[in-house]
C-alpha positions in Angstrom: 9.6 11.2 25.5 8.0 10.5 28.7 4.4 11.9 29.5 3.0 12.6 33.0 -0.5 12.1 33.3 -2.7 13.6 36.3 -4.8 11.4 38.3 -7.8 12.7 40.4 -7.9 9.6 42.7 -6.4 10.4 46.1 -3.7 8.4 46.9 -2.0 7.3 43.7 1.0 9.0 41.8 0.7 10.0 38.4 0.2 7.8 36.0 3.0 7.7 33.4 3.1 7.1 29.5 6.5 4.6 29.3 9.4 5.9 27.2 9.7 2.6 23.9 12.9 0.6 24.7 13.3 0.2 21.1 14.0 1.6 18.2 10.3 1.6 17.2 9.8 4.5 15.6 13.4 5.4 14.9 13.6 7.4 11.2 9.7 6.7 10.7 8.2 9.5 8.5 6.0 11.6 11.3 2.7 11.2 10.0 0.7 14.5 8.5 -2.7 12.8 10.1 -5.1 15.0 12.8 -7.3 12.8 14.7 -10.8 14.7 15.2 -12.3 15.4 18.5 -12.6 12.2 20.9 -16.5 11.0 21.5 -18.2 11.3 24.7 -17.5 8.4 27.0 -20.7 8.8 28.5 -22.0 8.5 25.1 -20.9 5.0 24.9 -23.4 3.6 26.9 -26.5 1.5 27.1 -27.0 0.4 23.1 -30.5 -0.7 22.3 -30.4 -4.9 22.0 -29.8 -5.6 17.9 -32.3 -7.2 15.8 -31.5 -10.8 14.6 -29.6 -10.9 11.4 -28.6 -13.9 8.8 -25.0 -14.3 8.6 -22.9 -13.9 5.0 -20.2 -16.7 5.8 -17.1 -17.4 7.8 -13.5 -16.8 6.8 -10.3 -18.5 7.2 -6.4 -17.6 6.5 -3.4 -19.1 6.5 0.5 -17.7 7.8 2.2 -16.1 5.1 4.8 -13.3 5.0 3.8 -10.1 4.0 5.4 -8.8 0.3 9.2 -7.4 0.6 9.0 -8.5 4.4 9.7 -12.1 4.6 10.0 -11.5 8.5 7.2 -10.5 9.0 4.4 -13.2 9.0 0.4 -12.7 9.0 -3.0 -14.8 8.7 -5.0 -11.1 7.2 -5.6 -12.6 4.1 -9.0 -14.4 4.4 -10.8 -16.6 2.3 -14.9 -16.9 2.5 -16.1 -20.1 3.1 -19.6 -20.1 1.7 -20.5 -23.6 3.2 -21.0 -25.8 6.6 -17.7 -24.4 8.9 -16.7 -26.0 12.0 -16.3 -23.6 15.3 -14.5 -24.6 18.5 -13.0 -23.5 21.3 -10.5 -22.3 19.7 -12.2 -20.8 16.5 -13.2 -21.4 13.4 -11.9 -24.3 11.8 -8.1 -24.1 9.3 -8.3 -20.7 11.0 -4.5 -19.7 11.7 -1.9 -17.0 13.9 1.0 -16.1 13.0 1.2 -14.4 17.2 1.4 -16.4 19.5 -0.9 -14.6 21.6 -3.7 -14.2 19.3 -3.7 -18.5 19.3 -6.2 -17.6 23.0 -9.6 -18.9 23.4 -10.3 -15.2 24.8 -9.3 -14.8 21.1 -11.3 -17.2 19.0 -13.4 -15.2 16.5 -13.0 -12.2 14.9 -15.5 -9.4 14.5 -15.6 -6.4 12.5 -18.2 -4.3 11.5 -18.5 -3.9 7.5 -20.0 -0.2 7.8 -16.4 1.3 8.8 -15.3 0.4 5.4 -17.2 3.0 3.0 -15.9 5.2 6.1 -12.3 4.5 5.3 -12.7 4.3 1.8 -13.4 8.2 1.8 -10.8 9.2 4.7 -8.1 6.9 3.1 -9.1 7.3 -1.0 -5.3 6.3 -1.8 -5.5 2.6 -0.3 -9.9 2.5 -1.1 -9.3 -1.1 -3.4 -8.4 -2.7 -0.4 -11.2 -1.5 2.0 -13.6 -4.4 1.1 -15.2 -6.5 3.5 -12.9 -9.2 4.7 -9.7 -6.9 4.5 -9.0 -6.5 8.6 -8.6 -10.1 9.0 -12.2 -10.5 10.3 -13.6 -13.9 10.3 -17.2 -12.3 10.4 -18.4 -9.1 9.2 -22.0 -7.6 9.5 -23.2 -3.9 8.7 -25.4 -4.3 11.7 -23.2 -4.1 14.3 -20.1 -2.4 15.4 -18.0 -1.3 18.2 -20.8 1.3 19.8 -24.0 -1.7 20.2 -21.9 -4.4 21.0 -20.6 -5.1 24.9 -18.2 -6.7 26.5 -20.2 -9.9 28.0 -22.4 -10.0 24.9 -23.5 -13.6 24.7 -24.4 -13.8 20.8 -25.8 -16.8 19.2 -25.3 -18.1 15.2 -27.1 -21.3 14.4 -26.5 -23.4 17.5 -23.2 -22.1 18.5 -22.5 -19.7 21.5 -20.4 -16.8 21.5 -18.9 -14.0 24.4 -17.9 -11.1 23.7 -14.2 -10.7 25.3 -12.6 -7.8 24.7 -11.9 -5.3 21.3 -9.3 -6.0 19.2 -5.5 -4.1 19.6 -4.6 -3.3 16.2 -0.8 -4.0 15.1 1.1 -2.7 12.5 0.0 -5.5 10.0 -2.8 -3.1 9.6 -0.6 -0.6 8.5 0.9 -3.2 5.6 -2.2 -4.8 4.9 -3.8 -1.2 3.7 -0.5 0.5 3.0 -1.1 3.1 5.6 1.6 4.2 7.5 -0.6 4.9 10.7 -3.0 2.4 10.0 -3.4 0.8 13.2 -3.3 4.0 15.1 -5.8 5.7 13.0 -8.2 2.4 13.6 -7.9 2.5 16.9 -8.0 5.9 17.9 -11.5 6.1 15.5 -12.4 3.2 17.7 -12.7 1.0 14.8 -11.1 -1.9 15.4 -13.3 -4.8 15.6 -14.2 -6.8 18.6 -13.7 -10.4 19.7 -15.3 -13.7 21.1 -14.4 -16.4 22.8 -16.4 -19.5 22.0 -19.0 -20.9 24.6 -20.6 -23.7 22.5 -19.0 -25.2 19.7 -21.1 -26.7 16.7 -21.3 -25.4 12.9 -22.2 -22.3 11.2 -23.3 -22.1 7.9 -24.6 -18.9 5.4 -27.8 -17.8 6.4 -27.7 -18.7 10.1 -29.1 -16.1 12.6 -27.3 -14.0 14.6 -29.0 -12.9 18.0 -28.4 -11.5 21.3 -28.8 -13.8 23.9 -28.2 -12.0 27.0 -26.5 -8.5 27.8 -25.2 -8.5 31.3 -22.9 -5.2 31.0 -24.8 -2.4 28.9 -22.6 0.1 30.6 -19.5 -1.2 28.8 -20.0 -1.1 25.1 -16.5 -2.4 23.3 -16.3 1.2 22.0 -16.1 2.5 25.4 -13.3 -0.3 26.7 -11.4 1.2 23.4 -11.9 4.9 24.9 -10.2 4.2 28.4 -7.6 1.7 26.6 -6.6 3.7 23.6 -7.5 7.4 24.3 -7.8 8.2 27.7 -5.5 6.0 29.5 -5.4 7.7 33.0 -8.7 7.3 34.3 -8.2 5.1 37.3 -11.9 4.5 38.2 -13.0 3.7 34.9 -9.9 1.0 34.6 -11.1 -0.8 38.4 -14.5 -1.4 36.7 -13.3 -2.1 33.2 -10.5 -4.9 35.4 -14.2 -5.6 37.2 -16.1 -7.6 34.6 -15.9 -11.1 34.3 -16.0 -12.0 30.6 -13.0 -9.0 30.0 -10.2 -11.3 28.4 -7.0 -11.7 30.5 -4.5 -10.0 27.7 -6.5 -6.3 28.0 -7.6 -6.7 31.6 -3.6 -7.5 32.7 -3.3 -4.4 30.9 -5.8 -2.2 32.5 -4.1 -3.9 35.9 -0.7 -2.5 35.7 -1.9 0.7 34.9 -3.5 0.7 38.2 -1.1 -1.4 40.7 1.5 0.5 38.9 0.7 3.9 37.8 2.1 3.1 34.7 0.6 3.4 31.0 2.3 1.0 28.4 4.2 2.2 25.6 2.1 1.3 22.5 4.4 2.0 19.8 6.2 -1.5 19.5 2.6 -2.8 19.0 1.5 -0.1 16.4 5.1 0.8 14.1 7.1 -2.5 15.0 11.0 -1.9 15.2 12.5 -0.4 12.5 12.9 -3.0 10.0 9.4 -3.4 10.6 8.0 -0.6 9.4 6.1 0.5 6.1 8.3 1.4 3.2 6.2 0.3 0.8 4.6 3.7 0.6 5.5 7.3 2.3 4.7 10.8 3.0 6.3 13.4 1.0 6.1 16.8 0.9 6.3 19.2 -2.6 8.9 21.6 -1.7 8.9 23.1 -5.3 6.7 23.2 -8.4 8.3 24.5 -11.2 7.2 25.1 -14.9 9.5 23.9 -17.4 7.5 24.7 -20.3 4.4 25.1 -21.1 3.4 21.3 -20.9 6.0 20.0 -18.6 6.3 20.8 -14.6 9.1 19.6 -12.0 8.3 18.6 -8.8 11.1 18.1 -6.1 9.7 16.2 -3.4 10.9 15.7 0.1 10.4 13.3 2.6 8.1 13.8 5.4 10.2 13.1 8.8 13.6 12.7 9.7 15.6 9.8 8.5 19.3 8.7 9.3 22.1 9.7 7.1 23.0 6.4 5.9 20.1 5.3 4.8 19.7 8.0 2.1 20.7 7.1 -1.1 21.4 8.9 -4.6 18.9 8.3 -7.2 20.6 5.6 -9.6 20.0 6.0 -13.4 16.8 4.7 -14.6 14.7 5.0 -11.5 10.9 5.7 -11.4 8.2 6.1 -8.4 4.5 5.3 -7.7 2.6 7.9 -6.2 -1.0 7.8 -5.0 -3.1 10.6 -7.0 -6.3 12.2 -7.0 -7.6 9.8 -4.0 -8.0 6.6 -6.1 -5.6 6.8 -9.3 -1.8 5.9 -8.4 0.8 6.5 -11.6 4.4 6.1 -12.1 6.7 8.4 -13.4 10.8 8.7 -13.8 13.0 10.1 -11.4 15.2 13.0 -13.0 17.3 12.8 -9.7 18.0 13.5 -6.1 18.0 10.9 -3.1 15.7 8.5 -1.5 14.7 11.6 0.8 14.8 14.5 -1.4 14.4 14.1 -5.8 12.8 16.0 -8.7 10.3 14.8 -11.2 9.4 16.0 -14.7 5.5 15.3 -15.7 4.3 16.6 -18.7 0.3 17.2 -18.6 -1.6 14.6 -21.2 -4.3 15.9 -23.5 -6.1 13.1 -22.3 -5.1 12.7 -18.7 -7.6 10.6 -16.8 -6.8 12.2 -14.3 -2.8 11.8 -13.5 -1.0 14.2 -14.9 -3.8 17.0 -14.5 -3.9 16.5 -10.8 -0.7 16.9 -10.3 -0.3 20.2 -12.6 -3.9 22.1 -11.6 -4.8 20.2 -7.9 -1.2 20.7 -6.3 0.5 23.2 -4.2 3.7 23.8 -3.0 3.4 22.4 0.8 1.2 19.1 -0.1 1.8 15.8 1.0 1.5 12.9 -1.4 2.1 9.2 -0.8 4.8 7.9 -2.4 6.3 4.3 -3.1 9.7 3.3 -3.0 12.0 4.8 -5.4 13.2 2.2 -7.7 15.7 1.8 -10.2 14.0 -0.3 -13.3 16.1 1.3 -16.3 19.7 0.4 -15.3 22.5 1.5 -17.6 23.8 -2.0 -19.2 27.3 -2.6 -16.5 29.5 -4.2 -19.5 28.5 -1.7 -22.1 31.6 0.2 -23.8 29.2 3.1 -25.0 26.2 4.0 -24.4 23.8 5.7 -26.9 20.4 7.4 -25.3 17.7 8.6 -27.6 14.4 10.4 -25.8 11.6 12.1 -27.3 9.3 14.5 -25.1 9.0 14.0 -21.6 11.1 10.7 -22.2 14.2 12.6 -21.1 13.0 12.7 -17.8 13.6 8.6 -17.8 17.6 9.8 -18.8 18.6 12.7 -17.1 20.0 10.8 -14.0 21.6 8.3 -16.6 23.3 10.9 -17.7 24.3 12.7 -15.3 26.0 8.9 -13.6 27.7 8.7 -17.5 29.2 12.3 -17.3 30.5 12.0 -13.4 32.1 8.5 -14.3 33.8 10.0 -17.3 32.2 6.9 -19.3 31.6 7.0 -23.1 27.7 8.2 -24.3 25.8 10.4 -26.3 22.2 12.0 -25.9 19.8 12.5 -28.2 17.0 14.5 -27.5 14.2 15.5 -29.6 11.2 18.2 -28.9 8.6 19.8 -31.0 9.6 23.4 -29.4 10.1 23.8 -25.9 13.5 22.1 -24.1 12.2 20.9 -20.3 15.7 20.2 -18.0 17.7 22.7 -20.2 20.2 23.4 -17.7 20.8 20.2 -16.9 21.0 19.3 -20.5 23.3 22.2 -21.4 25.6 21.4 -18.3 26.4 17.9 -20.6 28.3 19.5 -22.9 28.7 18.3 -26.2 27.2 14.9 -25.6 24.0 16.0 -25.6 22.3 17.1 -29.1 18.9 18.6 -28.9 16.5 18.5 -32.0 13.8 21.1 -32.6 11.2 20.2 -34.8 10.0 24.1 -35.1 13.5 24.9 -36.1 13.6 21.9 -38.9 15.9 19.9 -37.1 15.3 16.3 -37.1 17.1 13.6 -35.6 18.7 11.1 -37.8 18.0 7.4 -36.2 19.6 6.1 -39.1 22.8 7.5 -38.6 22.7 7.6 -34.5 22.0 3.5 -35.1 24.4 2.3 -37.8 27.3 4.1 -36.1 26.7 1.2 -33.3 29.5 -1.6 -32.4 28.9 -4.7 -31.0 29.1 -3.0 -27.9 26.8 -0.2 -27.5 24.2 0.0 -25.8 20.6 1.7 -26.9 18.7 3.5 -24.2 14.9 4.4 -25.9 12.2 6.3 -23.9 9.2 8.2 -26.5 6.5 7.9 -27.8 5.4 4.3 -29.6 6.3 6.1 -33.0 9.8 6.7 -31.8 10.2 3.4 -30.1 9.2 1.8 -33.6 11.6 3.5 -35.8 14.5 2.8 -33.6 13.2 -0.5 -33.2 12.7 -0.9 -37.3 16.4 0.1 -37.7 18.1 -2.0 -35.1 16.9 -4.7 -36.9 18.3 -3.2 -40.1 21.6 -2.8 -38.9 21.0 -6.2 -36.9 21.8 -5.1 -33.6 21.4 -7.8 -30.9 18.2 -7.3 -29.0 20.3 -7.2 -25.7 21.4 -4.3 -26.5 18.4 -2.4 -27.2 16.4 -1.2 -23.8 12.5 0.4 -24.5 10.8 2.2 -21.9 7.9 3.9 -22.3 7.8 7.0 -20.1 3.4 6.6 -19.6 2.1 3.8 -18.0 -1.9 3.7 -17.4 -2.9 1.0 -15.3 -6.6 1.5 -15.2 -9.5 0.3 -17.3 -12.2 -1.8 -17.8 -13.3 -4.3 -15.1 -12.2 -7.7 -15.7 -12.5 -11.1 -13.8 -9.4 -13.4 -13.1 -9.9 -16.8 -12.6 -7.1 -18.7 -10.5 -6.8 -22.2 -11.6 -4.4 -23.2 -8.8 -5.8 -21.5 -5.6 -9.6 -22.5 -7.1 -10.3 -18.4 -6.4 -12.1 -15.5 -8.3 -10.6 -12.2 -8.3 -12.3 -9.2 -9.1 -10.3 -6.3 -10.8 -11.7 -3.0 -10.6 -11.3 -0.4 -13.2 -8.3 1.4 -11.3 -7.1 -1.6 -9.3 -4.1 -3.6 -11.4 -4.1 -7.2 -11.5 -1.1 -7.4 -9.2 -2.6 -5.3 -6.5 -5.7 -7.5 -6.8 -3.5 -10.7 -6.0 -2.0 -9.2 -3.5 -5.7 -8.3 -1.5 -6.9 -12.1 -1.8 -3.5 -12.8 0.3 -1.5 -13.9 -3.2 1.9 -12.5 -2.7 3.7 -11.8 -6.6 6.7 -10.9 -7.4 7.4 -7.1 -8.6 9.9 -4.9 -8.9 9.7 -1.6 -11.3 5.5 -2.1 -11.8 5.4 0.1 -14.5 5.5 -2.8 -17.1 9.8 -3.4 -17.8 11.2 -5.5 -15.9 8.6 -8.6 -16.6 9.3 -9.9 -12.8 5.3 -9.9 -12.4 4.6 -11.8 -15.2 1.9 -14.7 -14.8 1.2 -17.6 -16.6 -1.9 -17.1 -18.9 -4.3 -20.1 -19.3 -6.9 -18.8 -21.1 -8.6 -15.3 -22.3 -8.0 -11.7 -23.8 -5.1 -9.5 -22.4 -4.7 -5.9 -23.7 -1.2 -6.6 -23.0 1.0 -3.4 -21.7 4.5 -2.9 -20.7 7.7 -4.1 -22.4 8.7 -6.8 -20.1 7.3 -9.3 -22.3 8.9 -10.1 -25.8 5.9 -10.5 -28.8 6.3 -14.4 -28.0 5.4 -14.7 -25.0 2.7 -12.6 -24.7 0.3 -15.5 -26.0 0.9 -17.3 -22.4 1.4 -14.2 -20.1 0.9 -11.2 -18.9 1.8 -8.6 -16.5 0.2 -8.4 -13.6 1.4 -4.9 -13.2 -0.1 -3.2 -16.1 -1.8 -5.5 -18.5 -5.8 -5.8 -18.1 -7.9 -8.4 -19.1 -11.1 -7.9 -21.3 -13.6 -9.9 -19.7 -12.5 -13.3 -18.3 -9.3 -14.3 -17.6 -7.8 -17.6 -16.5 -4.4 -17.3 -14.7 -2.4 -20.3 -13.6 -1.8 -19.5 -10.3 
């Protein structure tokens, strides 16, 4: 939609907000975020000059795709380099783009302030494990200064080399995949947080504990913070915009912007810049909407979700059998749980509330309300039905049916050959759905005396049937016990276990290959550690079945979770999706 803007200068026509000439935002879920209030402009003058400072160290990245979007390439993942670095004209030394127009000497250096990131951390409590200095891509951070006491023309000293302050940074949508944000880069850079850069004056080296000083200030009235306003915010105020075009050390990319908008009374259309085109854009992770909560007993609720936005008809799909989702809970804590069934835009879950929740399942029975949004991942099918199976034979205990109902609903439309077993203490969660099966479905209620026979279910097996088993660890056991007894092929038994905790105790990873030391927080996985240092693994289901996350172990404790590894391969591997280490790990990667 095109948007007329007034000017007050006499003379000029209004200044218009171009219509995208792509299909940038096409089907993108509308995000639920409200900006707050705008800062003065006026406030955004005249800093007081910053005290010297010792600098941390310098980082450096290298061009790599981002995970599930091979097309779209990125240098965000940043390494420290705690020693004697090499800066010229053209940056820091090994430094790479993946855009061509960020390979500028207007461009050289990267800036961010490291104070924003306890700030995002609280606003953005889903995606806070990646907020840690380092994660915009910066190749220097300081807590001293940020985007309100830095100016454009800024001549800034480290060591011996020379630095100018050229113009802030224009966030892109990599922001919104490196933090898993949908909005990312709009947020950033309507908070005005986006980091600032330099081009280099005198080359030389920079090393830890250099000082960082301010040389010489020639344009107080034009903090970075205050460019950002008139580029970002305000974007029709021509006045401003002739003496933003006005000073010298403005880098040519934003002043040819601030240009046009003058000569032509025209205001660019940003949204190629911050969403991408559509197979661009994040869907990793999305918005969803509860549209109903419903108790199914006394432990177990349903949920039927829907997505937040519009989306086009063909790219909704039906829920296949065996599919779970992530979702981001609480702020910090994200679980998985199965899919009972639905679309890709619209599906029902079943979670039952733990006595010992950490947190999970109690925020989504007691904190929820019909009307909130939650970020979910991709829906993902990680529990297919086995394709050449003649029969198929599902046993669930508890909330466990939740991993089947789908399953069996797919079984019953295609007229195929199965059976359900379910088995409950008391209360039946799903019993319409289970009901509307017919006679392949058998309930078991232990209050009633009923008690299901795995004996029986399993010996009446043929050498092709397949066995579908979701439970608790003491079901899993005994069907897994009798299998064996009746020697059915280990192909044709398929274990899910319908809780997966991811969190823990801290642990240190130690990557043999890449000569690196990861950190893993108590409710950060492995995996999504790897991913934050820029090492891009495999996954697919990441609740611990599939075993395409699995990493070579080289040395150390794993309290191994997850049943994508078999008992003999657990000595030399892990998943990097559930599994923890206890203490010190050494991965070779």
């Amino acid at each position: 939609m095109e948007t007329t803007l007034k000017k007050k200068d006499r003379g000029h026509s209004p200044i218009q907000i171009l219509p995208s000439k792509s299909p940038v935002r096409e089907n993108m879920a509308i995000s639920t975020w409200i900006p707050p209030p705008p800062p003065d402009p006026n406030s955004l003058k005249k800093p007081l000059p910053f005290a010297p400072f010792p600098v941390i160290h310098l980082r450096t990245g290298k061009i790599k795709a981002f995970p599930g979007k091979p097309q779209l390439l990125t240098a965000i993942h940043k390494t420290a380099l705690p020693f004697p670095v090499t800066v010229t004209k053209n940056g820091v030394s090994g430094d790479e783009h993946a855009y061509e127009e960020h390979r500028s000497q207007d461009k050289a250096i990267h800036h961010y302030s490291s104070a924003h990131y306890a700030l995002w951390r609280a606003e953005l409590p889903q995606s806070a494990h990646h907020f840690k200095p380092g994660a915009f891509g910066e190749n220097l951070f300081s807590a001293e200064l940020d985007e309100r006491n830095v100016c454009i023309g800024d001549r800034i000293a480290i060591g011996a080399v020379v630095l100018e302050v050229s113009e802030p940074r224009s966030p892109c949508i990599k922001l919104n995949h490196r933090f898993e944000v949908a909005d990312m880069a709009r947020r950033a850079q309507t908070l005005l947080r986006t980091g600032w850069l330099y081009r280099v004056l005198k080359p030389g080296t920079v090393q830890a504990g250099d000082t960082i000083r301010l040389l010489e200030r020639p344009c107080p009235d034009w903090t970075v913070a205050r460019v950002m306003y008139y580029l970002f915010l305000e974007k029709d105020k021509v006045e401003q915009m002739k003496q933003i075009v006005s000073l010298p050390a403005l880098g040519r990319e934003i002043r040819e912007k601030f240009e046009k908008r003058v000569e032509k009374g025209e205001v660019e259309n940003q949204d190629l810049r911050l969403y991408g085109f559509a197979e661009h854009r994040l869907d990793t992770w999305g918005e969803y909407r509860i549209v109903e909560k419903r108790r199914e007993t006394s432990t177990v609720t349903a949920f039927v979700l829907e997505a937040v936005g519009d989306a086009k008809e063909e790219d909704v799909k039906p829920v296949e059998p065996g599919s779970h989702v992530r979702v981001k809970l609480g702020g910090k804590l994200v679980r998985a749980y199965s899919v009972v069934g639905g679309t890709t835009r619209r599906f029902e879950l079943g979670i039952a509330l733990e006595r010992q929740s950490r947190g999970g399942s109690r925020f989504m029975h007691r904190d929820t309300r019909d009307g909130d949004v939650l970020t979910f991942g991709r829906v993902t099918a990680s529990f297919p039905l086995a394709k050449d199976a003649d029969k198929h034979v599902i046993i669930a205990g508890g909330i466990g049916i939740t991993a089947f109902l789908a399953a069996a609903k797919y079984l019953q439309d295609t007229r195929q050959l199965y059976e359900l077993h379910f088995a409950v203490a008391d209360e039946v969660p799903f019993a319409k759905q289970i009901v509307a099966l017919g006679p392949n479905a058998k309930v078991y209620r232990k209050c009633l005396g009923q008690r299901m026979d795995i004996d029986r279910i399993i010996s009446r097996s043929d050498s092709n049937t397949h066995i579908y088993i979701c439970g608790p660890e003491r079901l899993l056991s005994a069907v897994q016990a009798t299998a064996k007894k009746y020697s059915v092929p280990e192909s044709a038994i398929h274990f899910e276990q319908f809780t997966v905790t991811t969190s823990g105790d801290p642990f240190t990873a130690e990557l043999k290959q890449s000569v690196k030391t990861v950190e893993v927080g108590a409710i950060e996985t492995l995996l999504d550690a790897l991913r934050a240092v820029g090492i891009d693994i495999d996954s697919s289901c990441e609740v611990g079945n599939c075993g395409t996350c699995r990493v070579d172990l080289c040395s150390g404790r794993v309290e191994h979770k997850g049943t994508g590894l078999l008992e003999g391969e657990k000595e030399g591997a892990m998943l990097s999706c559930v599994s923890r280490g206890i203490g010190k790990i050494v991965l070779d990667i």
